[in-house]
C-alpha positions in Angstrom: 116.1 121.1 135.0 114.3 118.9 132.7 111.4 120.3 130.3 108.6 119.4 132.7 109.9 121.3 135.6 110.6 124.2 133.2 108.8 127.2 134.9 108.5 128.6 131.2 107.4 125.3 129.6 105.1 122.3 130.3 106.3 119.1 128.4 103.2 117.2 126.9 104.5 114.9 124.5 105.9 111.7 126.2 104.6 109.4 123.9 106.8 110.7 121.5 109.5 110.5 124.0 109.5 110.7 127.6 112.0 112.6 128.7 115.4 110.9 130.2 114.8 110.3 134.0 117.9 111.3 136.5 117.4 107.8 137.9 118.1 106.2 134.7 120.8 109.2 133.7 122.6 107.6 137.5 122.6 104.5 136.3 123.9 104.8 133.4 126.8 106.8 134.7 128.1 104.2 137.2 128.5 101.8 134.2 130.1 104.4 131.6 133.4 102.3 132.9 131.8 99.0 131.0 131.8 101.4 127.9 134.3 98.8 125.8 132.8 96.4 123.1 131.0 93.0 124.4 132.1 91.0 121.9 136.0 91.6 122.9 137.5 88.6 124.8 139.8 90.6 127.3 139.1 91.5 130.6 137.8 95.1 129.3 135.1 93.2 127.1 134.1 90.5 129.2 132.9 93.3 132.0 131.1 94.7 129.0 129.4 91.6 128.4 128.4 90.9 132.2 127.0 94.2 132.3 124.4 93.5 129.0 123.6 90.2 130.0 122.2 91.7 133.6 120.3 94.4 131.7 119.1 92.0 129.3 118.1 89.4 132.7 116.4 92.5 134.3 114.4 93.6 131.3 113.6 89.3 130.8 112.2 89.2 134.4 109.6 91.8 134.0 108.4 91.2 130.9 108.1 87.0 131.9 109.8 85.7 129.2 113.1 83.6 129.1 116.1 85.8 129.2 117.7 84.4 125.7 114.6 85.7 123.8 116.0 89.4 124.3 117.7 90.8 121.3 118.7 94.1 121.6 118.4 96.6 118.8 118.7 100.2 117.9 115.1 101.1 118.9 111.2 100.3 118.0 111.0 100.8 114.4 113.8 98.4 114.0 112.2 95.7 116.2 109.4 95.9 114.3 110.9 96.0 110.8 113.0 92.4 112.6 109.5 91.1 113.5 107.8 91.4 110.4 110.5 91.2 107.2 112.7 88.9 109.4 109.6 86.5 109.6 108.1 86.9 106.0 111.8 86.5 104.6 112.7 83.7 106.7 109.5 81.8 104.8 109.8 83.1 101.8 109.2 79.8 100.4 106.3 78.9 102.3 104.0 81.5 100.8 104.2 83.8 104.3 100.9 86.0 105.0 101.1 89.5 107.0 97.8 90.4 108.8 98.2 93.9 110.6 95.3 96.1 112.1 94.6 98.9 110.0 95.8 101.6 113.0 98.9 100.2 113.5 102.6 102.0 113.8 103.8 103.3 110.8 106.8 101.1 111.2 104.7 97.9 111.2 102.5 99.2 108.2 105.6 100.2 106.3 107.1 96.8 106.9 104.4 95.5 106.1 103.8 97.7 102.9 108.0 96.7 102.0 106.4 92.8 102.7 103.8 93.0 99.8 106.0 94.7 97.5 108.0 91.4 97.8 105.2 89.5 96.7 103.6 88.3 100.3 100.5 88.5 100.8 99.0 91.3 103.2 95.5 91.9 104.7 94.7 94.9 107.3 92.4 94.0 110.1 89.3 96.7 110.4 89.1 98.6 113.8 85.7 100.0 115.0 85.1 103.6 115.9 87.0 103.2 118.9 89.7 101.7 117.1 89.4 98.2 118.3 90.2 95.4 116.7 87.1 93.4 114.8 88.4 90.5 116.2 85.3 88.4 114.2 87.0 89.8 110.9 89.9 87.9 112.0 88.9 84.9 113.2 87.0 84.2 109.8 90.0 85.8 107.8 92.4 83.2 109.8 90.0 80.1 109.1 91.7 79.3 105.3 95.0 77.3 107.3 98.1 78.7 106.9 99.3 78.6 110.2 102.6 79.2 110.8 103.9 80.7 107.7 101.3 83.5 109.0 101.8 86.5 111.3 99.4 88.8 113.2 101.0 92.1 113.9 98.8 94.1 116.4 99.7 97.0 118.4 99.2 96.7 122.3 98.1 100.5 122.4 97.4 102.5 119.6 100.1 105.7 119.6 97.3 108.2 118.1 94.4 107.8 120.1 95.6 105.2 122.8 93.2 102.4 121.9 94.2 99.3 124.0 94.1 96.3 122.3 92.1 92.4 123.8 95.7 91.4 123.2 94.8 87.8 124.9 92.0 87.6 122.7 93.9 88.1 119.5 96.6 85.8 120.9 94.0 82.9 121.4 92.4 83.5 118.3 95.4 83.4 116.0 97.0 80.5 117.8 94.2 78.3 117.7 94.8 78.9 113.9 98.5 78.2 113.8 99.4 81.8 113.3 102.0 83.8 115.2 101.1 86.7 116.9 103.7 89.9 117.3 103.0 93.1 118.9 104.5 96.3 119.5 104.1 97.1 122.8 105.7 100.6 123.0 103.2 102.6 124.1 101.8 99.9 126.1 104.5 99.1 128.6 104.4 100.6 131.9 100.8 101.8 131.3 98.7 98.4 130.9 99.9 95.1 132.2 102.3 93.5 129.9 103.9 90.0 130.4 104.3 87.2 128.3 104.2 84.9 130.8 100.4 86.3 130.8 99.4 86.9 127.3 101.7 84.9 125.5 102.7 86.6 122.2 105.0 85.0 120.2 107.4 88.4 119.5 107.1 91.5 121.2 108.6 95.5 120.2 110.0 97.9 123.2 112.0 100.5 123.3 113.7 102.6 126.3 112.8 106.6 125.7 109.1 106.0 125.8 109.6 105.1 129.3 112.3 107.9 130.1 114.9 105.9 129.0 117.7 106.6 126.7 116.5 107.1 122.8 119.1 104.9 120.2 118.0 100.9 122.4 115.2 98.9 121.8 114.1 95.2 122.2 112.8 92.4 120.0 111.5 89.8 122.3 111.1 86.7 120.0 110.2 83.2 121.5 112.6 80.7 121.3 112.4 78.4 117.7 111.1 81.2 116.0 113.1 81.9 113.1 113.7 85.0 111.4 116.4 86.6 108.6 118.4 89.2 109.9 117.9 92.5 108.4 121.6 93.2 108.4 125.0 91.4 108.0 128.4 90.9 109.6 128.2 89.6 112.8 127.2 87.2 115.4 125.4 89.1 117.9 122.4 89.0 119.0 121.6 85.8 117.8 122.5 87.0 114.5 119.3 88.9 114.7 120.7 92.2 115.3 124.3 92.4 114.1 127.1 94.8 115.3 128.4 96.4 118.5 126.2 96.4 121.6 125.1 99.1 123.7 125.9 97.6 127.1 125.4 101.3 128.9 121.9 101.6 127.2 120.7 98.5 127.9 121.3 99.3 131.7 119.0 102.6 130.8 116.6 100.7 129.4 116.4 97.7 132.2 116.2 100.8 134.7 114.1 103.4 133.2 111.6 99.8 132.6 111.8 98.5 136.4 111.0 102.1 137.3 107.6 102.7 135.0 106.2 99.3 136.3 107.4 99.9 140.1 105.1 102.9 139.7 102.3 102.2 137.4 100.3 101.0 140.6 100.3 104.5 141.7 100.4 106.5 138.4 97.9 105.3 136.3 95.0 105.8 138.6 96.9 109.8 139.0 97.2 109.6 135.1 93.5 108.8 134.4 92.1 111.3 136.5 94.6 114.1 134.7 93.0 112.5 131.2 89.5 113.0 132.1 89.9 116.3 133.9 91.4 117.4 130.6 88.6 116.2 128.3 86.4 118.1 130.7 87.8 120.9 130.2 88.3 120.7 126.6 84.8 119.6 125.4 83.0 122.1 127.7 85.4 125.1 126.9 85.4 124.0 122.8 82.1 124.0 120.4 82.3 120.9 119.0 85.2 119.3 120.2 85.4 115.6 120.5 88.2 112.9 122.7 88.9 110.2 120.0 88.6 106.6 120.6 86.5 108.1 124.1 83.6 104.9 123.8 83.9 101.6 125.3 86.9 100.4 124.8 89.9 100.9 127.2 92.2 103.9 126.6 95.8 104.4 128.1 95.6 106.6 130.7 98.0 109.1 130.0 96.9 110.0 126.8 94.3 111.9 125.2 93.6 112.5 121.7 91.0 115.3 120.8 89.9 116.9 117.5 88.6 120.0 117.0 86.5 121.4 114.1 87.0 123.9 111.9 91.0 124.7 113.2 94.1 123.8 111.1 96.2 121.6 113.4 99.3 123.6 112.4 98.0 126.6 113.8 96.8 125.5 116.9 99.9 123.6 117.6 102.4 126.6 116.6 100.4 128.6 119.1 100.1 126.2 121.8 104.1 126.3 121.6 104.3 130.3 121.6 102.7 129.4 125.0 105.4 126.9 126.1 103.1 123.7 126.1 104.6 121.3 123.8 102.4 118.8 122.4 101.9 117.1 118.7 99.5 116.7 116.6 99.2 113.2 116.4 102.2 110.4 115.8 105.2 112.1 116.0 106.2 109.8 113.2 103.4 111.2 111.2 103.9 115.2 112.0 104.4 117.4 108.8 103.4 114.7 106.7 100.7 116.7 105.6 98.5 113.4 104.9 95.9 113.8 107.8 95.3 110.6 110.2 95.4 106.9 109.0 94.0 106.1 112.3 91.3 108.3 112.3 90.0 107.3 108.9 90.3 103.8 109.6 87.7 104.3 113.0 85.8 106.1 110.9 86.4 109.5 111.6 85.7 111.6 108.5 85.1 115.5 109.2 85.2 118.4 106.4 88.7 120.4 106.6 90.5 121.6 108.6 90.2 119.5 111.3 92.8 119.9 113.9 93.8 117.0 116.0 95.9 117.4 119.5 97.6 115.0 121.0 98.5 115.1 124.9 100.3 112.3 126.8 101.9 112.9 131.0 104.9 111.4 132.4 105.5 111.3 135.9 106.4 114.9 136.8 102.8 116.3 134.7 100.9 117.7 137.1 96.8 119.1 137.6 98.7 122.8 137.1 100.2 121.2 133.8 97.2 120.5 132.9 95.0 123.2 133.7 97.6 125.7 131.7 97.1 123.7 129.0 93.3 123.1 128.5 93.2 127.3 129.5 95.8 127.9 126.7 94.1 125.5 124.0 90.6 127.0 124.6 91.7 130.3 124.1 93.4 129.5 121.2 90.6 127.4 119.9 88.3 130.3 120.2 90.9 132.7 118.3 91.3 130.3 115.7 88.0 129.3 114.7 87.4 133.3 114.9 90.1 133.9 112.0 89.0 131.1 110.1 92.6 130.0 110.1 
């Protein structure tokens, strides 16, 4: 029984990972048999092979982009370390330029932290209170011509607070400047529309267990001509992008657990969005003070909601809420225990006297109105003992 079917426990957490679906788990079993090396030229290998260049097909046709643009990986973060150092590197010589929004994934910022310490220069795009991108800001920042020695790394949907992104207006603005445009699409997939074929981004960061696929596979879509330094030596796979043994099995996890999110997004995210704002309800009229980040204009993925609450330390809140069997976070997963309060929210703007405790829930497809109830019940209550201790 998976954790949120648990009688005893309500899973809240998907986007740090969404649990592994029995669908994809099936799947995956009826190819353990192709579980030899791809890059092996007997019969053994060769069915290895067939079986990663179907996943990697499948996972091309629903993202609209040309099959050979798939490069398989090890998961996001190293997609979008690929993107980013594989692009600066690759142009080291041609004076490269990084421009990330100021909310992005810690693995794009760190990249893109690792890229300025090698001398290229970096500029971080401001985001508005909602945590949208001041797309004016970079337009004006693109206009000094550097075209394609430059790349604009924007999240599709922010992890934090679930900000979507005018991804088609970012990818018009930097290409009618020459630049490149990559985004890490994550959180994004299977929640908003994303194709290629539609918003054309020149590179583009998934991976399989936010989608109830296996964790250890990702993808680095990157457009054909597009070149970029390997991160790693010693063989020929993937291009050369990504070198070493192939995950043939996961890739078939990761093509199925995909084609299943979008087969059902028509149907979950209007189920989804009316879970969010039942929650945020509850929250903001049960909690003095209480407030839904990034809850103004701007579109929001449905599935997630990001709240902050005055006055309680995060760590108390959470350890409680998980007393109660509702497992949530407090933010990024990547981020929790860091002790260094939210990048994201200081870049919208959000400043707030400490403690201010910031909860992060996000559904899957088995989170249901009961999930949801017993958790806005359980965080009011605890709320309301909190802020009573002065914890």
């Amino acid at each position: 029984m998976g954790p949120t079917r648990d009688r005893q426990h309500i899973y809240l957490d998907h986007a740090a990972t969404s649990p592994l679906r029995a669908e994809v788990w099936k799947a995956m079993e009826a190819e353990l048999e192709h579980c030899y090396n791809p890059a092996s030229s007997h019969s053994f290998g060769r069915r290895a092979h067939r079986c990663l260049e179907i996943a990697r097909g499948r996972i091309a046709e629903r993202l609209g982009v040309d099959r050979v643009g798939i490069v398989f990986t090890g998961g996001g973060t190293q997609s979008d370390n690929l993107a980013i150092l594989g692009f600066v590197r690759a142009r080291a010589d041609r004076s490269p330029r990084v421009l990330v929004s100021a909310i992005e994934h810690k693995a794009c910022l760190g990249s893109a932290a690792r890229a300025e310490a090698e001398g290229v220069r970096v500029d971080r795009v401001p985001v508005d209170s909602d945590g949208v991108l001041d797309l004016e800001w970079l337009d004006r920042s693109l206009a000094d011509g550097s075209g394609e020695s430059t790349l604009v790394s924007v999240m599709w949907a922010n992890n934090e607070v679930g900000t979507v992104q005018p991804m088609e207006r970012v990818v018009e603005i930097a290409h009618a400047h020459g630049a490149l445009v990559h985004t890490d699409a994550v959180q994004a997939l299977g929640k908003v529309p994303v194709r290629v074929d539609r918003v054309p981004v020149d590179m583009l960061t998934a991976t399989a267990h936010k989608l109830g696929g296996p964790v250890g596979i990702g993808i680095l879509y990157c457009r054909r001509g597009i070149e970029l330094e390997p991160l790693g030596y010693g063989g020929g796979q993937e291009r050369e992008m990504w070198p070493g043994t192939q995950n043939p099995v996961g890739a078939v996890g990761f093509a199925t657990a995909l084609e299943l999110a979008l087969d059902e997004r028509e149907t979950e995210v209007p189920r989804w969005r009316e879970l969010r704002d039942h929650l945020e309800r509850r929250i903001t009229a049960g909690i003095p003070g209480a407030r839904v980040h990034a809850a103004g204009a701007a579109e929001r993925l449905p599935q997630l909601v990001s709240v902050g609450i005055p006055g309680c330390d995060a760590g108390a809140v959470l350890v409680s809420l998980d007393l109660e069997g509702i497992a949530v976070s407090g933010g990024s997963a990547c981020s929790s225990g860091s002790g260094n309060g939210s990048g994201v929210l200081a870049a919208m703007g959000i400043e707030s006297e400490e403690p201010y405790a910031t909860i992060r829930f996000s559904f899957g497809h088995e989170t249901t109105g009961a999930d949801v109830d017993r958790a806005a019940d359980a965080l009011v209550r605890i709320a309301e003992r909190v802020l009573a201790l002065g914890v």
